[in-house]
C-alpha positions in Angstrom: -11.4 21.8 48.0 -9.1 24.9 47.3 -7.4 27.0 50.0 -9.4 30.0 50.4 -7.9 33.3 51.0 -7.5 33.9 55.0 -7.6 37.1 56.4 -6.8 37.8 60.3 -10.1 39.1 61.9 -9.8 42.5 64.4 -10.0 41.1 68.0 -13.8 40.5 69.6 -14.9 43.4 71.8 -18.2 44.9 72.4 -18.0 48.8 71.5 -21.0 49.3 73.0 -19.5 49.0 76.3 -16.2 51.0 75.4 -17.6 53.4 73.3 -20.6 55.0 74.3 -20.9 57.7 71.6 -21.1 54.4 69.0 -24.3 53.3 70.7 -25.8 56.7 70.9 -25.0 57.1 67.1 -27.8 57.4 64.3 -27.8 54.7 61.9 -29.5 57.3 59.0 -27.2 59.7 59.6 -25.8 61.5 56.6 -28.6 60.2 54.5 -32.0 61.6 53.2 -35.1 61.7 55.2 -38.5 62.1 54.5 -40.4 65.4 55.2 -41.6 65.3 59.1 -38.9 62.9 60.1 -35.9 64.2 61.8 -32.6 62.7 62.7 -32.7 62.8 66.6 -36.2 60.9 66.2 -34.5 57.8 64.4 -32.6 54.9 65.4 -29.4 54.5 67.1 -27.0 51.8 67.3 -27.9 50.5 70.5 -31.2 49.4 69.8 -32.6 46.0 68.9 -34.7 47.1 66.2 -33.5 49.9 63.3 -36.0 51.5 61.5 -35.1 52.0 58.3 -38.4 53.6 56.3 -37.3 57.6 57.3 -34.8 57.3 55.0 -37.0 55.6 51.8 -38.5 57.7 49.4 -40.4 55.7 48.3 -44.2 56.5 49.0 -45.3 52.6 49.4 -42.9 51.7 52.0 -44.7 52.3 55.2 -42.4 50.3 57.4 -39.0 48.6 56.7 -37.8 47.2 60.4 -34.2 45.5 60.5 -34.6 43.3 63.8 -31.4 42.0 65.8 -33.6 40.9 69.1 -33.9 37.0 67.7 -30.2 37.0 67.4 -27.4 35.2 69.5 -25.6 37.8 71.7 -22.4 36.7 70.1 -24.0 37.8 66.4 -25.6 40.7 67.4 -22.8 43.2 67.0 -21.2 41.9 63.8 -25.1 42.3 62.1 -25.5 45.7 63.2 -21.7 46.7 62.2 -22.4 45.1 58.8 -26.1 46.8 58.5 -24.4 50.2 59.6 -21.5 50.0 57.2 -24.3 49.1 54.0 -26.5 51.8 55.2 -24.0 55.1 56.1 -21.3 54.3 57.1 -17.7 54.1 55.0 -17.7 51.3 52.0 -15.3 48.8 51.8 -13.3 49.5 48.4 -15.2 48.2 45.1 -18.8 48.1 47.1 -21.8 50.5 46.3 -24.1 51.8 48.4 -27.2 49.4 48.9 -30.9 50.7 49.6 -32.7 50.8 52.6 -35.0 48.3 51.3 -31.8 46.0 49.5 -30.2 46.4 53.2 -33.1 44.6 54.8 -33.3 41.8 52.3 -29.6 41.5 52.9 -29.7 41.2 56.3 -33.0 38.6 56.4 -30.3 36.6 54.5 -27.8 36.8 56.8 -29.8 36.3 60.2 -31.1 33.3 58.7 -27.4 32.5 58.3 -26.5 33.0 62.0 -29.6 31.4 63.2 -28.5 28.4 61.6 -25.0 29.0 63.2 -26.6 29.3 66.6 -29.3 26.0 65.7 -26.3 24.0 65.9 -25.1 24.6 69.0 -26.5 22.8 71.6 -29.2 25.1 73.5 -27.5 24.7 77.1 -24.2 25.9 75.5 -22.9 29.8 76.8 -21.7 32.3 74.3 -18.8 31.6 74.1 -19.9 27.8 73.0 -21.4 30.1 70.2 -19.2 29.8 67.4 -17.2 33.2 66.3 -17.6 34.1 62.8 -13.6 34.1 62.2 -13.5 30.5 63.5 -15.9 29.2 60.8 -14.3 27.2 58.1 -15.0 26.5 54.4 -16.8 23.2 55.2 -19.1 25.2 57.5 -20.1 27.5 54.8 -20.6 24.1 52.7 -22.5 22.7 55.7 -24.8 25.9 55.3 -25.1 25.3 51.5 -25.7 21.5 51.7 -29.3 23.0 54.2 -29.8 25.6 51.3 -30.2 22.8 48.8 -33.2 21.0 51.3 -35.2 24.2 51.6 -38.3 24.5 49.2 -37.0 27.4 48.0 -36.1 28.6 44.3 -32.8 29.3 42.7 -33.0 33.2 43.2 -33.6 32.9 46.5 -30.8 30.1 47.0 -28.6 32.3 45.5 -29.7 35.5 47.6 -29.1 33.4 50.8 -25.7 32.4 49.5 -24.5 35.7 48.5 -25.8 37.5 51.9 -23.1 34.9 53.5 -20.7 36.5 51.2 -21.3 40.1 52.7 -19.7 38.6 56.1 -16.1 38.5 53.9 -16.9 41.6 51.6 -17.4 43.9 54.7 -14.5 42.4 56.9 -12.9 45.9 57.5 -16.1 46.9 59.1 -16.7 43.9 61.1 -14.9 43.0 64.8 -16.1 39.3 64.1 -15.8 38.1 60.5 -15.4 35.5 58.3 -11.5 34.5 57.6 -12.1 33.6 53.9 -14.5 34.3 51.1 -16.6 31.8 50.6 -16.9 32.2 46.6 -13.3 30.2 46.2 -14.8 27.3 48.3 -15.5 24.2 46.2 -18.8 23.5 45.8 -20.0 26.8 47.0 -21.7 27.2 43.3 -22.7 30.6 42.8 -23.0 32.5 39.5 -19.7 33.2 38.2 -21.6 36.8 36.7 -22.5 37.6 40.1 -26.0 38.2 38.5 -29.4 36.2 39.9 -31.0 35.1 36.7 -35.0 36.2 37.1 -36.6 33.7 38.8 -39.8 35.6 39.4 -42.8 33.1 38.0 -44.9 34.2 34.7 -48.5 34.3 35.0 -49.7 31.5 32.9 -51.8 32.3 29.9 -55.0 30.5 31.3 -55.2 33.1 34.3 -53.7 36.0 32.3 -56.2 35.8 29.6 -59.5 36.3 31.9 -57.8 38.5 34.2 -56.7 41.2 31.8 -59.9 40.8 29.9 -61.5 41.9 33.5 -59.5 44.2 34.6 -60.2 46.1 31.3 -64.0 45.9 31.5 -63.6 47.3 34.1 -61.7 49.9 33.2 -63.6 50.6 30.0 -66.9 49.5 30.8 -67.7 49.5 34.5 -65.7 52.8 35.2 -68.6 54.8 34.6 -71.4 53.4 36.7 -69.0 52.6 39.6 -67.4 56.6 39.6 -70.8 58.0 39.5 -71.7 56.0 42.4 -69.0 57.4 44.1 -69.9 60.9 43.1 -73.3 60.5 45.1 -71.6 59.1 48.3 -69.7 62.0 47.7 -73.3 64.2 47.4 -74.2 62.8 50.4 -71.4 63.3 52.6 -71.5 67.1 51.8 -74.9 66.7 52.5 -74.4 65.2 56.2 -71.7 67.8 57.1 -73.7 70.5 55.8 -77.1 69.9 56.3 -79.6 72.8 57.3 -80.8 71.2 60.2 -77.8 70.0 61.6 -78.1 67.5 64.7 -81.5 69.6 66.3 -83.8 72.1 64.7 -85.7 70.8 61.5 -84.7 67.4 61.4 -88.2 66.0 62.9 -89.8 68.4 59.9 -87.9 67.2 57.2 -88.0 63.4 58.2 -91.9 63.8 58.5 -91.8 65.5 54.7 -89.6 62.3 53.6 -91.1 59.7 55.1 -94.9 60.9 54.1 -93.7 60.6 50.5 -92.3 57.1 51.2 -96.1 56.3 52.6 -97.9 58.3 49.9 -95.8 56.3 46.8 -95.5 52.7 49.0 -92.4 53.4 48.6 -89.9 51.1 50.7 -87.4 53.0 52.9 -83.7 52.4 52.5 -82.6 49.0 54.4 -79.9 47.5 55.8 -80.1 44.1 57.2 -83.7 44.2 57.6 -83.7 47.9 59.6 -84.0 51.3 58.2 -80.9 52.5 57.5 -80.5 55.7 59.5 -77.0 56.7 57.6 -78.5 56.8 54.6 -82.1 58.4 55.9 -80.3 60.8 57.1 -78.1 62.0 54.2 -81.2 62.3 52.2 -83.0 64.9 54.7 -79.9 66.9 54.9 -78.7 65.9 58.5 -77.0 63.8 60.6 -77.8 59.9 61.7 -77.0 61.6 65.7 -80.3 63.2 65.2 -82.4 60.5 63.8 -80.7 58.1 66.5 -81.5 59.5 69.7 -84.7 61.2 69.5 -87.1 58.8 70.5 -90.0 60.3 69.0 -87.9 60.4 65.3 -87.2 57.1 65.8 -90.8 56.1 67.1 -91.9 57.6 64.0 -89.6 56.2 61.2 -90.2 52.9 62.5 -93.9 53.2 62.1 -93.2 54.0 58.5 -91.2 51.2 58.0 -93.8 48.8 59.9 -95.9 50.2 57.1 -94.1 50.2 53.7 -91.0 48.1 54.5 -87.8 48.5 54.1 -85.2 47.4 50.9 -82.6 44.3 51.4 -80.0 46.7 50.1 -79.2 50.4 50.3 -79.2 50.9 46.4 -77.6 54.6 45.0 -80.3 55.8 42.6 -78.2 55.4 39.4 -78.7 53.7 35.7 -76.7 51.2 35.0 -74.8 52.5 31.8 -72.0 49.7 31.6 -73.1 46.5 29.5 -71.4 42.9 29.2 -73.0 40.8 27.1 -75.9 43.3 25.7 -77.1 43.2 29.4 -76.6 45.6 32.3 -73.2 44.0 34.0 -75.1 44.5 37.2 -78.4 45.4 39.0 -77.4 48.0 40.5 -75.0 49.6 43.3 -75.3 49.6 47.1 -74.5 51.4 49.9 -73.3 48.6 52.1 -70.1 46.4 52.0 -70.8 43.8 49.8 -69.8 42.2 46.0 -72.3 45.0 45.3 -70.6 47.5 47.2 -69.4 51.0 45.8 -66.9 50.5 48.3 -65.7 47.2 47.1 -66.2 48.0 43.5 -64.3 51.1 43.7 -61.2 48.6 45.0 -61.9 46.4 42.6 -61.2 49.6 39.8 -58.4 50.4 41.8 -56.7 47.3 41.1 -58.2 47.0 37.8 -56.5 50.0 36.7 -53.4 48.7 38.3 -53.5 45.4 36.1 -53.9 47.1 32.7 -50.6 49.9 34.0 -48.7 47.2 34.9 -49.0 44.2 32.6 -48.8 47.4 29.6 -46.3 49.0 30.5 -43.3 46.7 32.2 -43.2 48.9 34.6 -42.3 47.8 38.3 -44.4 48.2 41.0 -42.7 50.8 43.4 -42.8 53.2 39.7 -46.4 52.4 39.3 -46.9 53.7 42.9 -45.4 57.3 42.3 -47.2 57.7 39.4 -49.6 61.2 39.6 -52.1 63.4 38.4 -50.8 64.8 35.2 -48.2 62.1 34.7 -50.0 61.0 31.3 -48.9 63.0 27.8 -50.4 62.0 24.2 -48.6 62.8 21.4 -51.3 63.2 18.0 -51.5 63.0 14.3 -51.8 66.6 12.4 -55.7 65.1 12.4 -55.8 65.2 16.2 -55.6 61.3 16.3 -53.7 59.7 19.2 -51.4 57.4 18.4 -48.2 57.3 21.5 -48.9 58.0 25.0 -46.3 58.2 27.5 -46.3 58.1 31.1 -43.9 60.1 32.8 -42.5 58.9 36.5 -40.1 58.0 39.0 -37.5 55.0 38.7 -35.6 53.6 41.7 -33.7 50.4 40.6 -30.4 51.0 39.8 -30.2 54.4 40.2 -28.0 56.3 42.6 -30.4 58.9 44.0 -32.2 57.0 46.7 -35.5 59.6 45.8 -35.7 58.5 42.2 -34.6 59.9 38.9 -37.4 61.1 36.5 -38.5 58.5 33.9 -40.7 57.7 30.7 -42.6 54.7 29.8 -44.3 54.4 26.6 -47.8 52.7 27.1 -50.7 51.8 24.8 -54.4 53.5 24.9 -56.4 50.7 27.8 -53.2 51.9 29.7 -54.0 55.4 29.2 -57.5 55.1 30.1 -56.8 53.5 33.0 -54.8 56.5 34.1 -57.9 59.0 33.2 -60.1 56.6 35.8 -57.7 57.2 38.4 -57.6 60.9 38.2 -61.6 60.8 38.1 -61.6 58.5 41.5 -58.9 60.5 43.2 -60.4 64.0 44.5 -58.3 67.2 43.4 -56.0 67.2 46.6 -54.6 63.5 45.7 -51.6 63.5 43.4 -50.8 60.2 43.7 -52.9 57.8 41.7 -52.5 54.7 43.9 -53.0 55.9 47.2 -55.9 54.0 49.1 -59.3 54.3 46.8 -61.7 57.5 48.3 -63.6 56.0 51.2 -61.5 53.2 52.1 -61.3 52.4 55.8 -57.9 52.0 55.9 -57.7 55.8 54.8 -55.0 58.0 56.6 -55.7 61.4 57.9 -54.8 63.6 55.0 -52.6 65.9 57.3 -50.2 63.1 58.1 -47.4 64.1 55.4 -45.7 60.2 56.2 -49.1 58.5 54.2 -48.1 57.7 51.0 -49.3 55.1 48.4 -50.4 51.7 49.1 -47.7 49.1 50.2 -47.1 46.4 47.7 -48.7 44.0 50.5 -51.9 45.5 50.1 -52.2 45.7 46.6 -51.1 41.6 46.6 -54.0 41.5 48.7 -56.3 43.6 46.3 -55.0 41.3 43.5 -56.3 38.0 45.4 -59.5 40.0 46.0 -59.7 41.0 42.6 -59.4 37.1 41.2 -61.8 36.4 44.0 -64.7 38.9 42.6 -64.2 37.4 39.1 -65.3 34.2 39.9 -67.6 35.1 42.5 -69.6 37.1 39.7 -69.0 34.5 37.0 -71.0 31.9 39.2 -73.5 34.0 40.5 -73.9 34.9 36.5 -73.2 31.5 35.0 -70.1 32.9 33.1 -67.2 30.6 31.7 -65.2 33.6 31.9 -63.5 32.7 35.5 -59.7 32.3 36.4 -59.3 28.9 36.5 -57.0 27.3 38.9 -53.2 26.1 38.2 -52.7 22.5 39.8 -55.4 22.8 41.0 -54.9 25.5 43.3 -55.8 29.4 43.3 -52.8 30.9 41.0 -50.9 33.8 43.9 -50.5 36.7 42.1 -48.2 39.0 43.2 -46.7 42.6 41.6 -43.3 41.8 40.4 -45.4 39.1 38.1 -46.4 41.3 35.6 -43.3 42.8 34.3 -41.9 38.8 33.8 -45.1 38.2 32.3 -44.8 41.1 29.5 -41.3 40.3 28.4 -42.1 36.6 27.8 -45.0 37.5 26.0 -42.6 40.5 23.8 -40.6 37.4 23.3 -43.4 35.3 22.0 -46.5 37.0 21.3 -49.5 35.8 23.0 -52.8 34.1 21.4 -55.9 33.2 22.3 -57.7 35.7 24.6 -55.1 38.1 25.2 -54.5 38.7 21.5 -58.2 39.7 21.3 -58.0 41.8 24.7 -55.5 44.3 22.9 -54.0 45.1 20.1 -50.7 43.6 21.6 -48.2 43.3 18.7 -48.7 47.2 18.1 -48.7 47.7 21.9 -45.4 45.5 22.5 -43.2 47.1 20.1 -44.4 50.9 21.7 -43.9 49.3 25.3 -40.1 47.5 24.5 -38.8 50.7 22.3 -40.4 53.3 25.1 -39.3 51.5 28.3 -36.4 50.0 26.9 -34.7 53.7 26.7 -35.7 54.7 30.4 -33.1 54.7 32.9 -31.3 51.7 33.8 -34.4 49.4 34.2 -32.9 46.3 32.4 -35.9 45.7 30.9 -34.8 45.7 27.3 -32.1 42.6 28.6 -35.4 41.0 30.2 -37.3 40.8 26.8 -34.0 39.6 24.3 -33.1 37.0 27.1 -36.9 35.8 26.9 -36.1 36.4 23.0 -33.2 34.6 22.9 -35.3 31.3 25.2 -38.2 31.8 22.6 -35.6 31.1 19.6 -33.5 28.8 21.3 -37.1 26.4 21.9 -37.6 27.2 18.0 -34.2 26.2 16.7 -34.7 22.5 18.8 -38.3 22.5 17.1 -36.6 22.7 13.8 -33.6 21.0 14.9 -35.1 17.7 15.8 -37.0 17.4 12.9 -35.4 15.1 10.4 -34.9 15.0 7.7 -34.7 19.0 7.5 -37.5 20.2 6.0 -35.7 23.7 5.2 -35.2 25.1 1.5 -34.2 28.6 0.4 -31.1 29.4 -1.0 -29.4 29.7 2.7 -30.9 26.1 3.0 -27.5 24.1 2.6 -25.9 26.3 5.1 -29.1 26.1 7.4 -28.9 22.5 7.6 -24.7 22.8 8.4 -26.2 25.0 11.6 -28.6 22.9 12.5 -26.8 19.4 12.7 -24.1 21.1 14.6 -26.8 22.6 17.4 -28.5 19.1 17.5 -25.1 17.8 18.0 -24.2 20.0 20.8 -27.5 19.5 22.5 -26.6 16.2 22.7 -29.6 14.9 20.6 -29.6 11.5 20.1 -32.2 10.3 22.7 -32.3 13.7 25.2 -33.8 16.5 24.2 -32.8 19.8 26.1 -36.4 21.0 27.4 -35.6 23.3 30.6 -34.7 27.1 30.4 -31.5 27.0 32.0 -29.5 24.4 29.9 -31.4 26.0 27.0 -29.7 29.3 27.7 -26.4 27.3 28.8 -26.8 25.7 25.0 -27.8 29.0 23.2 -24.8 30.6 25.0 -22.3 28.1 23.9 -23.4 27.2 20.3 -25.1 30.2 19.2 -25.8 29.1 15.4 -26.7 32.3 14.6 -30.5 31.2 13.0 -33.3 33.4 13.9 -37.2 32.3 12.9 -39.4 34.8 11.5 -42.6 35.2 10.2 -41.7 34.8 5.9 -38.0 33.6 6.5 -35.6 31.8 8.8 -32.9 33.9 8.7 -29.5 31.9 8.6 -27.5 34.7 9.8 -24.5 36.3 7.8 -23.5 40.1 8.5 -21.6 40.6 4.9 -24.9 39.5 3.1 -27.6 40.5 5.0 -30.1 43.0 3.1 -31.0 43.8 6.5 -27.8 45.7 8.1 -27.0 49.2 7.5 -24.8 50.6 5.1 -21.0 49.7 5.9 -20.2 53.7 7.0 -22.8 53.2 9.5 -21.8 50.3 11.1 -23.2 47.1 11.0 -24.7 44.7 13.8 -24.4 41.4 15.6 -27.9 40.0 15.1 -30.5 40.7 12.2 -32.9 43.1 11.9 -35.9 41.6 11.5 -37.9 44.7 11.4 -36.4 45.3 7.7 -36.3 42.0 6.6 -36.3 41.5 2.8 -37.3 37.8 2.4 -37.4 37.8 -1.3 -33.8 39.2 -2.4 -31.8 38.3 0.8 -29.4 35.4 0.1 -29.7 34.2 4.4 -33.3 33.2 4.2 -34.0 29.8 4.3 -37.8 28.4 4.9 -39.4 26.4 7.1 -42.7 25.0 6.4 -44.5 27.5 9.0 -42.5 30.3 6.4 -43.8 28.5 3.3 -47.4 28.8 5.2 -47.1 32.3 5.6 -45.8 33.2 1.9 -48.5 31.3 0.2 -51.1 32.9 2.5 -49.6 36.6 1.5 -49.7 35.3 -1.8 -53.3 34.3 -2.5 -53.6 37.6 -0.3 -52.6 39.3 -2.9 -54.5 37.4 -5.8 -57.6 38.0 -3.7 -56.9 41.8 -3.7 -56.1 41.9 -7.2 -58.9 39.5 -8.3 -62.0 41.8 -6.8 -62.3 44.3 -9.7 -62.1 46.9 -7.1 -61.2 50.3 -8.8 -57.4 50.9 -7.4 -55.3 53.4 -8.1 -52.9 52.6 -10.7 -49.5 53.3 -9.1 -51.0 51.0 -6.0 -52.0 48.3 -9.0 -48.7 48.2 -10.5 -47.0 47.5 -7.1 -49.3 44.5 -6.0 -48.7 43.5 -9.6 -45.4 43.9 -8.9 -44.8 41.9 -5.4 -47.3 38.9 -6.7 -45.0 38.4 -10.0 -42.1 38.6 -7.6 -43.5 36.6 -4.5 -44.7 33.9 -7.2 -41.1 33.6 -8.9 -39.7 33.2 -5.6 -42.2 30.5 -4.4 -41.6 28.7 -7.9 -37.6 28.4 -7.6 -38.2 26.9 -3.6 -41.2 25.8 -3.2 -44.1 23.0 -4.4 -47.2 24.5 -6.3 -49.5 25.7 -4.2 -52.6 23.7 -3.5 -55.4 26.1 -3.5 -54.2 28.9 -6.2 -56.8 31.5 -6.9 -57.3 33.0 -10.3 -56.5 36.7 -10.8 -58.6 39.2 -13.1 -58.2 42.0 -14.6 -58.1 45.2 -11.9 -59.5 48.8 -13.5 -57.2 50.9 -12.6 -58.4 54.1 -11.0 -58.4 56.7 -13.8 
């Protein structure tokens, strides 16, 4: 074990009791506050519980509570001097200021640490039995680490926990109790010598992605309609109830008698509602108020006859046509008033989120910009023919900026993305900017005149998202669909926000298949999503997608390693095969093949061999010979770029069978287009001419005959 560095910690005292004016002092002093809060309304030092969301800008944090009542007396003041010092008060040198909302993960971190502290002291033992921070000692801290290891926990959060221990060291000059040593030069300690978690945040897998985007989208594109309009009459209605003609007295008994005489005269069945008229409802539709119908006993003598007479519907259904189709069929028999899977209630949630799932899984971005997205944040740029072809999305970013209220930001999205914008500002009415407040209607609705109400907290749409899988295979067995999520380990897959952004760079990385590919136009969509978001801020999402990129080629390169003999040719071919022994060497190949992420990346790091797969090539990468690098007084680059790839003239490709695959398909491609006797224009002729002569010379010097040639004809040029 190495000697850590000791420092000699300020002698224990309890300001609190010496200085008064610390425990009177406000913890968000100095810093921003929302509108409506003010500073002699917040938190002081001397309480038990700081709350911390006056001073976050951010519209989904409703409540962000640093607690210090569970803690050992002899902890309590060193937490709130450390909590103090990250929130307002003066930095040690080389530290940053943290956020409100970083500041409470920090300190969940630590209080777990001086729990544990406190755990092992035997629960009969005084304070002073507690023990101090400065008398802790580098096998205590390994002690703590050694417990870390037998938590179910994952490496980020390991890590999290470790580094919160650290903050007891990093802050010593603001702390009267302390640790004497930093616990990063402790043996064993093993924390990341970057400082840097690596993302640990779990992918959703393709199985559940794949129905749940193709959902979210219906909805979005399909449902929209029929579930908006049904909103729009609940609307009618309510305008209808508050200002009726007959209010709660005169006219009511006239107009029910007109109603329910028409009911009688058609057989007509009156609106139900678990199997009684529904008097809400009855009332909206005379223009009055359910007070009226409720207590007059000669109304309600009356409608009851009528229902005794013509019945009364199971459901309250909103007179509307089902526009949306799935399947060539109406998606659903139509929409009720009350809360149910039928709901407009529950199906205008279930948009909400839908709208969320298309924004987020298309655009990277994270949830706390999603949630200050509003009305008017969508641009589209257009063709000289009025086309559409970019649309950006303009917001707020938080994360690793300095301004605790945001710093404006761009996000460059694809068209279902769009559209789910345009639903939003149709659900929302005029007076809501923000697009992801609670849906119209909802119960959980806020008084609009409280100014603290914001967006929804990233609890409740987690809970939306669990609803939302819920509904999907709800309505797939109630409609015999194949078209649920199915479960993972045969369990109910947890979504959660931060899911979606770890989701789109590994599929950037990789492309997805199956029924994703079909869902969008995603190879388009992820090259507009990585070059538009990539520029934004310092969001780190373009080092998200090339470390997934640089996984994806790493799993490639063992593919292609492994597989002997080499079935690589090309004219980089000879030097291909050099690489590739020397990575399957390194990997240690003979009998263990490297198969989890983080010696993969450990590997990639430490024998880069500088081969990247592609689509017509496997480029064996040399800077002086690529075609694909920019002219030498413009500076050339580490890595290739694919993008401008020249697989035909470039002396780095070498071919894989998968590359041979796709050359021979572009290459009957071409004899195909050539042999239809289509009338072409004769400049366009002479180039396919052109790239078959030159795509077949190139398969002839490196490659077998092909198989399955097709025979060319003569093309009539286009005179």
């Amino acid at each position: 074990m190495s000697n850590p560095i000791a420092v000699t910690p300020v002698p224990a005292s309890d300001p609190l009791l010496s200085d008064p004016v610390l425990g009177e002092h406000h913890v968000l002093a100095g810093l921003w506050l929302r509108p409506g809060y003010s500073l002699t309304e917040t938190s002081q030092f001397r309480d038990d519980a700081w709350r911390l969301e006056p001073a976050v800008a951010q519209a989904h944090v409703r409540s962000l509570v640093v607690s210090f009542d569970t803690l050992a007396d002899r902890y309590r003041l060193p937490a709130k001097e450390l909590c103090l010092a990250m929130l307002s008060g003066p930095l040690p040198a080389g530290e940053r200021r943290q956020s409100a909302v970083g500041i409470r993960g920090t300190f969940i971190e630590v209080r777990k640490f001086l729990h544990w502290l406190a755990e092992r002291t035997p629960a009969h033992s005084d304070r002073e039995q507690t023990p101090a921070l400065s008398s802790l000692t580098a096998a205590d801290v390994l002690d703590y680490h050694h417990y870390l290891m037998t938590l179910p926990v994952g490496v980020g959060s390991r890590e999290n926990s470790r580094r919160a221990v650290c903050m007891l060291w990093r802050y010593r000059t603001c702390l009267t109790d302390t640790l004497t040593f930093d616990p990063r030069r402790v043996d064993g300690w093993t924390m990341s010598k970057t400082g840097a978690t690596e993302n640990a945040t779990g992918r959703i897998p393709e199985p559940v992605l794949g129905p749940l985007i193709t959902w979210a989208i219906r909805f979005v594109d399909d449902f929209s309609g029929d579930i908006l309009t049904a909103a729009a009459h609940r609307d009618h209605h309510r305008s209808k109830r508050t200002n009726g003609r007959y209010g709660r007295n005169s006219g009511a008994a006239e107009a029910l008698e007109h109603y329910l005489a028409q009911h009688e005269a058609d057989g007509d069945p009156l609106p139900g509602h678990q199997g009684r008229p529904n008097l809400r409802q009855i009332a909206a539709e005379i223009g009055t108020s359910r007070h009226g119908l409720d207590t007059n006993p000669a109304i309600r003598n009356r409608l009851f006859a009528c229902a005794a007479l013509v019945g009364v519907t199971d459901h309250t259904w909103i007179p509307l046509t089902i526009e949306g189709r799935l399947h060539g069929r109406p998606w659903i028999a139509g929409i009720v008033h009350q809360h149910s899977s039928s709901g407009y209630l529950q199906l205008q949630r279930m948009l909400h989120i839908a709208c969320y799932i298309v924004i987020a899984f298309l655009s990277g971005m994270r949830d706390a910009e999603i949630k200050h997205l509003r009305r008017g944040c969508l641009s589209t740029a257009r063709d000289p023919g009025g086309t559409p072809y970019r649309w950006i999305l303009t917001g707020l970013a938080f994360k690793g900026e300095t301004d605790p209220r945001g710093v404006a930001a761009e996000w460059t999205v694809g068209a279902p993305a769009a559209r789910a914008i345009a639903v939003l500002e149709k659900m929302h009415p005029p007076g809501q900017d923000l697009l992801f407040s609670h849906p119209p209607g909802s119960e959980q609705i806020r008084p609009r005149n409280d100014a603290r109400i914001g967006a929804l907290t990233t609890n409740a749409t987690s809970s939306q998202l669990k609803s939302f899988a819920l509904w999907i295979n709800s309505y797939c067995t109630e409609h015999a669909l194949a078209e649920s999520i199915p479960l993972v380990n045969g369990q109910q897959w947890v979504l959660s926000t931060r899911q979606f952004r770890r989701t789109l760079a590994w599929f950037i990385a990789r492309r997805p298949g199956g029924s994703i590919a079909g869902a969008i136009a995603y190879r388009h969509l992820s090259v507009q999503m990585f070059e538009g978001y990539a520029g934004t801020s310092d969001s780190g999402f373009r080092a998200e997608v090339e470390a997934e990129q640089a996984l994806a080629r790493g799993e490639d390169l063992m593919s292609i390693a492994t597989d002997h003999p080499h079935t690589v040719t090309g004219p980089a071919a000879d030097l291909a095969h050099r690489r590739l022994d020397a990575f399957a060497t390194a990997a240690a190949f003979a009998g263990a093949v490297v198969t989890d992420g983080t010696r993969l990346k450990r590997l990639m790091k430490r024998s880069e061999p500088a081969i990247y797969p592609g689509t017509f090539a496997l480029c064996v990468f040399d800077p002086d010979k690529a075609m694909c690098q920019p002219r030498p007084d413009q500076g050339g680059n580490s890595r290739p770029q694919l993008g401008h790839c020249q697989p035909l003239d470039c002396s780095n490709v070498a071919l894989t069978a998968d590359n041979i695959d796709a050359l021979r398909t572009e290459h009957r491609s071409l004899q195909q287009e050539l042999a239809t006797g289509t009338t072409l224009p004769p400049l366009l002729v002479h180039r396919l001419r052109e790239r078959l002569s030159r795509l077949t010379n190139f398969l002839d010097l490196y490659v077998d005959p092909d198989p399955a040639p097709i025979r060319t004809q003569t093309v009539n040029p286009k005179r």
